[in-house]
C-alpha positions in Angstrom: -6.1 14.1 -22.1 -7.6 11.1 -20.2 -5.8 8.2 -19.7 -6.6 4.9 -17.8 -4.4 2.9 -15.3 -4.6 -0.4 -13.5 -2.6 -2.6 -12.0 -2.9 -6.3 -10.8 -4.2 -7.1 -8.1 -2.8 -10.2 -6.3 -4.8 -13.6 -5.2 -5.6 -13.7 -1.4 -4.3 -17.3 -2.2 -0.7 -16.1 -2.4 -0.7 -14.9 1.0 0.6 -17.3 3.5 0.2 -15.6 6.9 -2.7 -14.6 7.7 -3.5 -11.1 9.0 -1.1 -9.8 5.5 -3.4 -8.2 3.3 -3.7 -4.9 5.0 0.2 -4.6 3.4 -1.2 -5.7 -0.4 -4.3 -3.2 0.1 -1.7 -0.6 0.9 1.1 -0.7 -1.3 -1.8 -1.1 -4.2 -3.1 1.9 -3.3 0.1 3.6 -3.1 1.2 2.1 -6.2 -2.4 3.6 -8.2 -1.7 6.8 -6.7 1.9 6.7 -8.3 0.6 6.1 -11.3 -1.7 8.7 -11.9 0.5 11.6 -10.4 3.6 10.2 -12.9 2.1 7.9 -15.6 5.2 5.7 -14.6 4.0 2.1 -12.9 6.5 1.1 -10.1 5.0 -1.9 -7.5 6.4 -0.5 -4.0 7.2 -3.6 -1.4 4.7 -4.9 0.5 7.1 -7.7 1.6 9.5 -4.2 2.7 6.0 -2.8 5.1 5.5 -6.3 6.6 8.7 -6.9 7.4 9.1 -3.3 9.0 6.1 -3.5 10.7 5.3 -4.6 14.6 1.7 -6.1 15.2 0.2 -3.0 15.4 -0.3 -2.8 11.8 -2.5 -5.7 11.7 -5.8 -4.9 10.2 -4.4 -1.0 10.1 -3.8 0.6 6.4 -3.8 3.9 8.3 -0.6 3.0 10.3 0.8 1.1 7.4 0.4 4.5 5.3 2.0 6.6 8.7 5.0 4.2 8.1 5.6 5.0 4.5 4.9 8.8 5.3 7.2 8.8 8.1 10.0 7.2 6.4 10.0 9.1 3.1 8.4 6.4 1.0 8.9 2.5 -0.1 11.0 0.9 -1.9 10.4 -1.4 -5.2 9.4 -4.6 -5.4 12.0 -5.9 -7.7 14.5 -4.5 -5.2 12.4 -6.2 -2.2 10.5 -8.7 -3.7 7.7 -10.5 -1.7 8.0 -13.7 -0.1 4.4 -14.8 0.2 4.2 -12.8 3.5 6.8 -14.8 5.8 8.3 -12.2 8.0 11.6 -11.0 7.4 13.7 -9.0 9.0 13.4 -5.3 8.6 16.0 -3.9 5.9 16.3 -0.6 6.9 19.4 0.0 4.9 17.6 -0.2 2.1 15.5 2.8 3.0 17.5 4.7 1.4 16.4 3.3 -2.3 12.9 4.7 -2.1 11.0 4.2 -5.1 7.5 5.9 -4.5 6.7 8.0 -1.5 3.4 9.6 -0.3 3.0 13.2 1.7 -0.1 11.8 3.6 -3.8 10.5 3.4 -7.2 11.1 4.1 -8.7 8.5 6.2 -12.7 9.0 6.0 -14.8 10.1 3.0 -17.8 11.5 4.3 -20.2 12.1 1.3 -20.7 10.3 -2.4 -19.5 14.1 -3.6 -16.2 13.5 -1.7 -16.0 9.8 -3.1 -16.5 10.9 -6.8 -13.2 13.5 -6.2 -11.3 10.7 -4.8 -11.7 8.4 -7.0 -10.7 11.1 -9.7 -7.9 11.9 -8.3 -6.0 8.5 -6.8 -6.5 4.8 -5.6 -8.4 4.4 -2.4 -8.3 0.9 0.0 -11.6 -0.2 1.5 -12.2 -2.2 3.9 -14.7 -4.5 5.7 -14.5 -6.1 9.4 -14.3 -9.6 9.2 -16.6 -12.5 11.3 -18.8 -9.7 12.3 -17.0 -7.2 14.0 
């Protein structure tokens, strides 16, 4: 049985500091993926990665999705709910209320084959350098 999934996707509007929406991209991706492995939609933080993240992460989904492999998962948004990107600080207490985890990632697709399976399978993040890098 086929079934279709989307979530929203939020306005680059509603993010105040700049350098953020590696943390959106992210947690939507996580949040697809979640909801084709369980057919049960649950937003994961982003507010909970920015916060918990050093400036490393900037521009860097990869190290973003290291962070939510290496701690077991994210928590929700209703029980970390965004604050238009104004940096927090960390909650790690609440680690321990994970509510959708990932076991890893693939970073490259090579082929249009490989991007077809993807696709079929989970959410993926693109990305494009910005002012011509």
């Amino acid at each position: 049985m086929a079934f279709l999934c989307q979530t929203l996707v939020l306005k680059q509007s509603h993010v105040f500091i700049q350098d953020s929406c590696w943390a959106f991209a992210t947690m939507g991706a996580i949040e697809g993926l979640h909801k084709i492995q369980t057919r049960n939609l649950v937003s994961p933080s982003s507010q909970e990665v920015y916060d918990c993240s050093d400036k490393k992460f900037v521009h860097s989904y990869n190290k973003a999705l290291d962070w939510v492999t290496h701690n077991g998962g994210v928590i929700s948004e209703a029980e970390h709910p965004c604050t238009c990107m104004q940096k927090q600080e960390c909650k790690r207490e609440k680690l321990d209320k994970i509510s959708v985890s990932i076991r890893g990632y693939m970073e490259r697709i090579n082929s249009e084959k490989d991007l077809v399976m993807a696709v079929a399978r989970q959410a993926l993040i693109t990305a494009k350098p910005l002012h011509g890098q």
